[in-house]
C-alpha positions in Angstrom: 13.1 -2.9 1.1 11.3 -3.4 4.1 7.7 -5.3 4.6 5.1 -4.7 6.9 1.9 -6.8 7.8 -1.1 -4.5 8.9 -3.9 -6.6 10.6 -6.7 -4.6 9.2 -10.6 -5.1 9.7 -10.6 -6.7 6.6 -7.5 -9.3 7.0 -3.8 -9.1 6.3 -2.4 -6.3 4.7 1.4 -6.7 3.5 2.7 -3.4 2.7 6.6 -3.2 1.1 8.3 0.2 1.5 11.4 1.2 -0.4 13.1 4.2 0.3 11.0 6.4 -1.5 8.3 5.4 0.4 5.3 2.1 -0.3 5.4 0.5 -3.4 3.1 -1.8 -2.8 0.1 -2.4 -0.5 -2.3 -5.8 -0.8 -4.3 -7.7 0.9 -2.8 -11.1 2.2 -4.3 -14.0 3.0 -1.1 -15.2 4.1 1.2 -13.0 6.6 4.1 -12.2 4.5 7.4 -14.7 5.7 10.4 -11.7 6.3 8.9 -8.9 8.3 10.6 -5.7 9.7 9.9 -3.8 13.0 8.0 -0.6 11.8 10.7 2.4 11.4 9.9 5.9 12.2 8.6 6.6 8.4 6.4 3.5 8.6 4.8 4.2 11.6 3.3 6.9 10.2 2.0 4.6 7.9 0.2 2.8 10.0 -1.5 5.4 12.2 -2.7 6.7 8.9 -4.1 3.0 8.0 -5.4 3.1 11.6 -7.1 6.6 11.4 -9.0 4.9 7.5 -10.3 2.0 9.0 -11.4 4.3 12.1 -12.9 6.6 10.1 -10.8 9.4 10.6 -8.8 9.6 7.7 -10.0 10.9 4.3 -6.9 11.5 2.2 -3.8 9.5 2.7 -0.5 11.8 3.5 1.8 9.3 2.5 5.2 9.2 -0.2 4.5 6.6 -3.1 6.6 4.7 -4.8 4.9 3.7 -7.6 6.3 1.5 -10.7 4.4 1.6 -14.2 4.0 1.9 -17.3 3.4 5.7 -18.3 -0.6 5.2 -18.9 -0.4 3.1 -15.7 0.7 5.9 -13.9 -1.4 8.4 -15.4 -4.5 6.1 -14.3 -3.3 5.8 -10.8 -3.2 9.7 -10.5 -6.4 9.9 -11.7 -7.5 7.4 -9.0 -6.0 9.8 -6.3 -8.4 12.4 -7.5 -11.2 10.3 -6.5 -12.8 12.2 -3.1 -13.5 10.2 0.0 -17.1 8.4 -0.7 -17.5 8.9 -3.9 -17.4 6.4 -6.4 -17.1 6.6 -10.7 -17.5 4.2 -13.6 -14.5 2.6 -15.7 -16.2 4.6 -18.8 -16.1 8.1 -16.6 -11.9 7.0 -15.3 -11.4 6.8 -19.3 -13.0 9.8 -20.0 -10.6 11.9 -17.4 -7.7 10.5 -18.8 -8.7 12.0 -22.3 -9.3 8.3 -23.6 -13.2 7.7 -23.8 -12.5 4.6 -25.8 -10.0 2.9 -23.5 -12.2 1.4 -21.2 -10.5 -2.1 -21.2 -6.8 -0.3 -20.5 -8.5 1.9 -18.0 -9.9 -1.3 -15.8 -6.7 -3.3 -16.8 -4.4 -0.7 -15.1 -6.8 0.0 -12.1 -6.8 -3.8 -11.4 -2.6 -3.5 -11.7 -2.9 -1.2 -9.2 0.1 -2.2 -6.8 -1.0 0.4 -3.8 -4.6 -0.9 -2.8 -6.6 1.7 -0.8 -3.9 4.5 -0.8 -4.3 4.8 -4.7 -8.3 3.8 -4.3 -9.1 1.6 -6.9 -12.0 0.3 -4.8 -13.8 3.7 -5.7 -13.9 2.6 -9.5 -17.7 0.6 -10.0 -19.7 -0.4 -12.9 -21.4 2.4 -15.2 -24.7 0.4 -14.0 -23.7 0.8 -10.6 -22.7 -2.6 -10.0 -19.2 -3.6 -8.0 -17.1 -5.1 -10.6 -13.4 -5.9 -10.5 -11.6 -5.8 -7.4 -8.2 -8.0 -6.6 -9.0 -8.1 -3.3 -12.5 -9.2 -3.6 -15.6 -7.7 -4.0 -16.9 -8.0 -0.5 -13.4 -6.1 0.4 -14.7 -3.8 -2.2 -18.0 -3.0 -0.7 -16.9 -2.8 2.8 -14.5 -0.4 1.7 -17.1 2.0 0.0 -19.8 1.5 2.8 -16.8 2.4 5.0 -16.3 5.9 3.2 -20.1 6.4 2.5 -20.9 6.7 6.1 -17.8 6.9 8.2 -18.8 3.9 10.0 -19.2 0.6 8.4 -22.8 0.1 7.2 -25.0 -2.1 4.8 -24.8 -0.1 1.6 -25.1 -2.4 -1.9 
């Protein structure tokens, strides 16, 4: 296992890479304590991190290593399918994954999501349009979408 800190526009990202490739990515408050010289592999990484925050970057080209239950999994796929500035509600992420009624377990595995950003939870809003439910707070949340909506970052809700 190796960690990485990414200083972000939006604070400390702590990124954990196994050899498969990032199992998790989260925001930090906190820089993480053990921390590893970026390899080759998560380099990469980073310039892709660097191109998204830049603006340059609308699909992620990076190996997961994602841990889950099966429906977790199958809800974090879903996510990926998400494009670049576009956003859908918890009831329309239930209705993709053939489960109109499982709302709740939709949001609950979205807000399990262990790979912020990559796997874009952020993209997932109310069905009134509100932001709703975001471990890295909502202000991270909006930035993020205003971010994608218009390439630069802009006052959008």
């Amino acid at each position: 296992m190796e960690t990485l800190n990414y200083n972000s526009p939006i604070g400390n990202i702590q990124i954990t890479l196994s050899d498969k490739g990032i199992n998790r990515l989260i925001f930090a408050d906190k820089k993480a304590r053990r921390r590893s010289e970026p390899g080759l592999f998560s380099a990469e990484y980073m310039r892709q991190l660097d191109a998204y925050f830049n603006g340059q970057l609308k699909q992620f080209n990076i190996p997961l290593d994602l841990q889950g239950s099966e429906f977790q999994l199958k809800v974090w796929r879903e996510l990926q399918k998400i494009p670049f500035g576009q956003t859908i509600s918890y009831m329309e992420l239930a209705r993709r994954l053939g489960k109109p009624k499982a709302i709740r377990a939709a949001a609950h595995a979205n807000a399990k999501n262990p790979v912020s950003i990559i796997v874009p939870c952020h993209r997932v809003i109310g069905s009134n349009g509100n932001l709703i439910g975001y471990a890295g707070g909502l202000w991270r949340k909006k930035w993020l979408l205003e971010l994608e909506m218009y390439g630069t970052q802009q006052k959008l809700f």
